[in-house]
Every structure is written in C-alpha cells, then in structure tokens.
N, C-alpha and C positions, 0 to 999 in steps of 0.2 A: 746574392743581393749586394749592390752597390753601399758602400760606408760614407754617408752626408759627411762633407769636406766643413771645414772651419768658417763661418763669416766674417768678411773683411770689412770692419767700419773703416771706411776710405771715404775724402771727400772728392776722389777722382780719380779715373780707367784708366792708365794710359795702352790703347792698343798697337800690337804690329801689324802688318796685313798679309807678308806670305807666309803659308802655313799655320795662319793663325787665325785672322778671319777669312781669307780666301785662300783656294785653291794655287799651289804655286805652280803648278802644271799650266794652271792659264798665264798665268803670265809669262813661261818659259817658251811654252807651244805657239800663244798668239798674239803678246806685247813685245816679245821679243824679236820676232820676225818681221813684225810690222814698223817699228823703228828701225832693225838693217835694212831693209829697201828703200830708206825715205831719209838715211844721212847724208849719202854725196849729194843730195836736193841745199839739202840744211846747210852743208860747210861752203857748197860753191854758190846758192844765187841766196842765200841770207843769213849770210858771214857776217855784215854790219850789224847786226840787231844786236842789243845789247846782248842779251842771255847768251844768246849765238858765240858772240865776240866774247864776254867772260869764259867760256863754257873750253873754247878753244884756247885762248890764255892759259888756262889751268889745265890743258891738256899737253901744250909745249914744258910749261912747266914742272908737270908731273914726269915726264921724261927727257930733260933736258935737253931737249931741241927747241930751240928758238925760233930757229927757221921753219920746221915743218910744214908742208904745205895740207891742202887740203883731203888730197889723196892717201897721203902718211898717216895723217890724224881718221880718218875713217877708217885704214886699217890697222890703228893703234885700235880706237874704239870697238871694232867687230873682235879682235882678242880678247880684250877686256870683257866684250858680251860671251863670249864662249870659254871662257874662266868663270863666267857670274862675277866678275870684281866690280864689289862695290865702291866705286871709284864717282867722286861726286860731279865731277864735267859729263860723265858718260849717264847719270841719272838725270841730270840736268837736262839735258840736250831730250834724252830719251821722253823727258816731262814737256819738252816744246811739242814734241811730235804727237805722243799719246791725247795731253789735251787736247790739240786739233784733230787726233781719230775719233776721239768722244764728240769732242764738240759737234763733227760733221756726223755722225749717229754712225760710223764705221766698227767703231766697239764700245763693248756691254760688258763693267765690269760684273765678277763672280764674288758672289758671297755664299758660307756655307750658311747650309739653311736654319740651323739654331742663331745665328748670329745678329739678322737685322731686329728679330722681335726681342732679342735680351738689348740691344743698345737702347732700341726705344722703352725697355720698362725699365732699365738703368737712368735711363734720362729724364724719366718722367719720376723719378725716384728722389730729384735732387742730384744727382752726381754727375759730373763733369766731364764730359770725353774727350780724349785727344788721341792724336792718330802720333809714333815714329816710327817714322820706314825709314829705310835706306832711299826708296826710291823718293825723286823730291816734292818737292811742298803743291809745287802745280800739280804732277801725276797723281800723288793723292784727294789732294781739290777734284780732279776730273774722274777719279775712281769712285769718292763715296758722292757725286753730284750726277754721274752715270748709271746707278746703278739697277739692275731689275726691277727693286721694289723704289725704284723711283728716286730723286735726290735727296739724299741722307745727311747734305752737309749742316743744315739747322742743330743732327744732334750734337755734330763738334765745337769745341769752344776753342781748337789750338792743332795747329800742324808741327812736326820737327821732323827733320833730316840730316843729314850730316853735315849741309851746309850748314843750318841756325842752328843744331845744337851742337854736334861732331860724332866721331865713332859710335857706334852703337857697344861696342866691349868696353868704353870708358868709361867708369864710374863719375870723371866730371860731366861726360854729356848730361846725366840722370841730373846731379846738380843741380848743371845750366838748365834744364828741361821746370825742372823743382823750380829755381828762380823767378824764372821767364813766368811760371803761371801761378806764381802766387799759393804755392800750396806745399805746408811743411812734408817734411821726406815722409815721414810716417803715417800719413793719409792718404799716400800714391798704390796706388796696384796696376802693375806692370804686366803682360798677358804675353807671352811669344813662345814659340817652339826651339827656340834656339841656348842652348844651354850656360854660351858665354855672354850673353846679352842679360841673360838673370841674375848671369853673378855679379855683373858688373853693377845693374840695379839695385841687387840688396847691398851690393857692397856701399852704394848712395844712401842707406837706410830704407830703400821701398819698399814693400809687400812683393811680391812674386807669383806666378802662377804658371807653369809650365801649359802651352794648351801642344796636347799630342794626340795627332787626327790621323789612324793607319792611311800609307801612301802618300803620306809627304814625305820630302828627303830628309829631315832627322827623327823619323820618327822613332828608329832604329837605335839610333846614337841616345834615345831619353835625354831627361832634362836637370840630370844630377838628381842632388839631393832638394829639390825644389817641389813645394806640392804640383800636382799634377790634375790635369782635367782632360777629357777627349771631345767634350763638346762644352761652350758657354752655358749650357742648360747647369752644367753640374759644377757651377761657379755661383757661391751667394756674396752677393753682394750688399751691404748697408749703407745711409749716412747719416745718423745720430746728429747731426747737426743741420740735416735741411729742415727749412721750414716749407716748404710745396706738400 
C-alpha cells in the first residue's frame, strides 16, 4: 500500500509538459517529424515574418555564421532536432509550425489520463497554473488549446520558456518565473521529471515534485532526492488562502 505524500499549501503549479503531463514519445514520434518536413517551407517563402526572421538571427548567432543561408540553418536545425537541443530559435520556429498543425486540426496534443481532471480540480481549488517548457510560449498555447479533452488554456494564467524566462537548470529562471507572476518562492510547486530542473527550482526556494511515469526517458535516471509521484492523482495539493 501506497504511503499519502506531504500537502503543498502553494498558491500556484507550475507544470512541465514532456514526461510530465504528456507523453514525450509524442512529441519525438509525431511533433518532431512534422516540423522537419515543413522548415525549408518556413526559412525559404517566410523568412520575413517577424518570428521567422528573430528565429533565424538567433540561429546565425548561436553558431557564428552570419552569413548562413537557408539551407545551412535547416540543417543546423534538423541536428539540433536529433540531439533533442533545446536551443530557443529551433523551439521557436518549431512553435510557428505546430501552432499551424493544431490550428489546421493536423494534430491532437497528448495528455496522460490523470492529468486534465487534477488541473481542473486544482483550478477550481483556487490555485494558479502555469505551464514552463522548453518548447515555446505559442507551441504550448496550441498544445493545451488543442487538446482531446477540448481547449484547456482557460485553466492557465501564465506561459514561460527559455525565451521569457531562460534555461530551465537556472535557478534565476525560477526567480524570473517567481517575479513575472507575482507569487513568493515558497508558494510555487514545480512538477517535472527531470532532475536538474528541480534542483534548480528548489534551489529558487520552490516546492518540487518529481512526476516519474514508467517509459519516459528519465524515468531510469529518478529525480534525486526530490519527492516523487508517478501520477498527479498521488500529488495533494492546497491553498489556504483562496477564497473560491
């Protein structure tokens, strides 16, 4: 029999999304594949558009080439995708494309099945969700406004990435994350499967919560010394200060 874990009086979640609320297999198997077919589109007939053109800046920049043409940068980019480097131009770019696969009903993101009904009794609760991914602020717009059980973005109150906030192993991201929404360090609860991403959180002052779901790729690696959960069911949550 399972030993009930700690309650976090927090006035707000922050969650990751691979391996934590979805499946990261989907996004390797089918967001992945679906933005390499669709960047030489992106670099060569909509190279002007703003995002487009930051996206690329920051991609000559990150490898000092200046010059690099469009050819060069899409196959900077497809390395990049087969590394998994979270590198913020190539989430970027990849957040132009996916929003427009969702948009056009192309894809359906994945949520594990404990996940949508603890957000909404978390947010009917009074507590505050926010989403930091690595992937960016649009990909996640079009992930939790896509999804099975219908568009989800009503329960968030706040997206971060490593553009608006920065690394996710950085204890000032947490900070800046802390700042940005108005909520002291010791009221935050942090959820991810990734072990350096919690230390860097607690090391912000957050709460932590390891989530380890067998068949994700850290599942193996555990989450340090950090409590642990394998589904959001066996996560309690509080906020001693909502009034709802």
């Amino acid at each position: 029999m399972s030993v009930p874990g700690p309650t976090y009086d927090v006035d707000a979640v922050v969650l990751d999304i691979e391996g934590t609320t979805s499946a990261t297999g989907f996004v390797v198997d089918v967001l992945y594949p679906y933005s390499r077919a669709r960047f030489a589109e992106l670099l060569t007939e909509r190279a002007e558009e703003p995002a487009v053109a930051r996206a690329i800046a920051q991609v000559r920049e990150l490898t000092d080439r200046p010059d690099a043409d469009a050819a060069t940068i899409e196959k900077t980019l497809n390395a990049w995708l087969d590394e998994d480097r979270k590198a913020t131009p190539l989430k970027s770019l990849q957040g132009v494309v996916w929003s427009e696969g969702f948009a056009r009903g192309d894809l359906v993101s994945h949520f594990y099945d404990d996940v949508v009904p603890r957000l909404r009794a978390w947010h009917a609760a009074g507590l505050r969700l926010y989403v930091y991914s690595s992937g960016s602020v649009s990909a996640q717009r079009a992930w939790f406004a896509h999804s099975p059980a219908g568009d989800l973005t009503s329960l968030l109150s706040g997206l971060y990435d490593t553009e608006n906030a920065g690394p996710k192993q950085d204890p000032a991201s947490y900070r800046r994350i802390a700042g940005s929404a108005e909520v002291a360090a010791d009221r935050l609860l942090f959820l991810s499967d990734r072990s350096g991403e919690l230390d860097a959180a607690r090391e912000a002052g957050w709460h932590t919560v390891g989530v380890r779901r067998p068949g994700e790729p850290y599942f193996e690696q555990g989450v340090g010394d950090h409590a642990q959960a394998g589904t959001f069911d066996e996560i309690t949550v509080s906020n001693s200060r909502s009034t709802s």
